[in-house]
C-alpha positions as CSV (number, residue, x, y, z in Angstrom):
1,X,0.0,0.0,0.0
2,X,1.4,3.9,-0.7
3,X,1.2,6.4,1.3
4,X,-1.8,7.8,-0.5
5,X,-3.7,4.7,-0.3
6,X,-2.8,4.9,3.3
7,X,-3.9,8.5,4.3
8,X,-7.4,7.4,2.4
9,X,-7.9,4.9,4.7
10,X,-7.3,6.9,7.7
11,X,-9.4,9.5,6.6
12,X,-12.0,7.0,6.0
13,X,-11.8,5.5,9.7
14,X,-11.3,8.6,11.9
15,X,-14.4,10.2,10.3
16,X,-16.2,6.7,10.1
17,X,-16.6,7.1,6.1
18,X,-17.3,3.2,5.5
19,X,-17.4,2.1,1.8
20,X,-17.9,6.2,0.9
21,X,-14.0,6.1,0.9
22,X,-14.1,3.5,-1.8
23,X,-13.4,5.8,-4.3
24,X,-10.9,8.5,-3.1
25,X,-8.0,9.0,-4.4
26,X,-5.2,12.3,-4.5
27,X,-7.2,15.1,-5.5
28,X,-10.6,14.0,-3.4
29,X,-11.6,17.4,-1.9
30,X,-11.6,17.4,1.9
31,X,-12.8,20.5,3.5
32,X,-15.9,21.5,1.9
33,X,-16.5,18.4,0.2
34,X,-17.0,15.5,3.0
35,X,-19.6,16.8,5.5
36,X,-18.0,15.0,8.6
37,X,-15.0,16.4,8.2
38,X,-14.9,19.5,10.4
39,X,-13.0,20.7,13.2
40,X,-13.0,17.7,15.3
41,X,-12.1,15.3,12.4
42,X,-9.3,17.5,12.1
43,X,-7.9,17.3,15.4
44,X,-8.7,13.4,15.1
45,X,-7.0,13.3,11.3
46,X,-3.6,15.1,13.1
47,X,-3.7,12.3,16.3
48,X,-4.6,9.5,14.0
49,X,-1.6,10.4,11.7
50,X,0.8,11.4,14.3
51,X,0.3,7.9,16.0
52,X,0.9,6.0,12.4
53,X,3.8,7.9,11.2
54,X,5.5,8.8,14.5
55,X,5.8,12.8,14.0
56,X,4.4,15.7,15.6
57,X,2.7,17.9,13.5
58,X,3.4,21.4,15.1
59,X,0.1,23.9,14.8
60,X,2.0,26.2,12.1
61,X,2.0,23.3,9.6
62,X,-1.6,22.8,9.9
63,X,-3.8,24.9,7.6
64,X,-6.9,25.1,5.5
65,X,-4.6,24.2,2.8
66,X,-3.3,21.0,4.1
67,X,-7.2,19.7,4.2
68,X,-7.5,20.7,1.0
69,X,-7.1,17.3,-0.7
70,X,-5.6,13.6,-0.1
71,X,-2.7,15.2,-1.9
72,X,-2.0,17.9,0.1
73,X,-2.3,16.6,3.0
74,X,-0.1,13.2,1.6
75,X,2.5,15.7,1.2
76,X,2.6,17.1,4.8
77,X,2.7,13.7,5.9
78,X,5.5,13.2,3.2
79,X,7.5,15.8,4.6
80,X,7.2,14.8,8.0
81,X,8.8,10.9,6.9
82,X,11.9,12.3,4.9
């Protein structure tokens, strides 16, 4: 599994998405688009990610523009691993 395929399915289980995550890839929309995903999802997203990976995401790297797609928010995680 990448690390896309990977972020997708911890998107799909913190905000409990089921089989609605079947079809996400990169450039699925996150803010806006999924109707669960608001402010707690986000704070659940950056736990569930920081436990998987091992970093700490410090509260300057998160922005509206990390949530803005699988992809952008693949690439924090990205950053984060090298």
């Amino acid at each position: 599994m990448d690390l896309t395929e990977e972020i997708v399915s911890i998107v799909r289980d913190v905000l409990n998405l089921g089989d609605r995550a079947s079809g996400f890839d990169s450039s699925t929309r996150l803010i806006g688009s999924i109707p669960e995903f608001d402010s707690m999802a986000v704070v659940g997203l950056i736990t569930a990610l920081e436990d998987e990976y091992g970093c700490v995401f410090e509260d300057d790297e998160i922005s509206e523009e990390v949530f803005e797609t699988i992809e952008s928010l693949t690439r924090l995680v990205e950053s984060k691993l090298s």
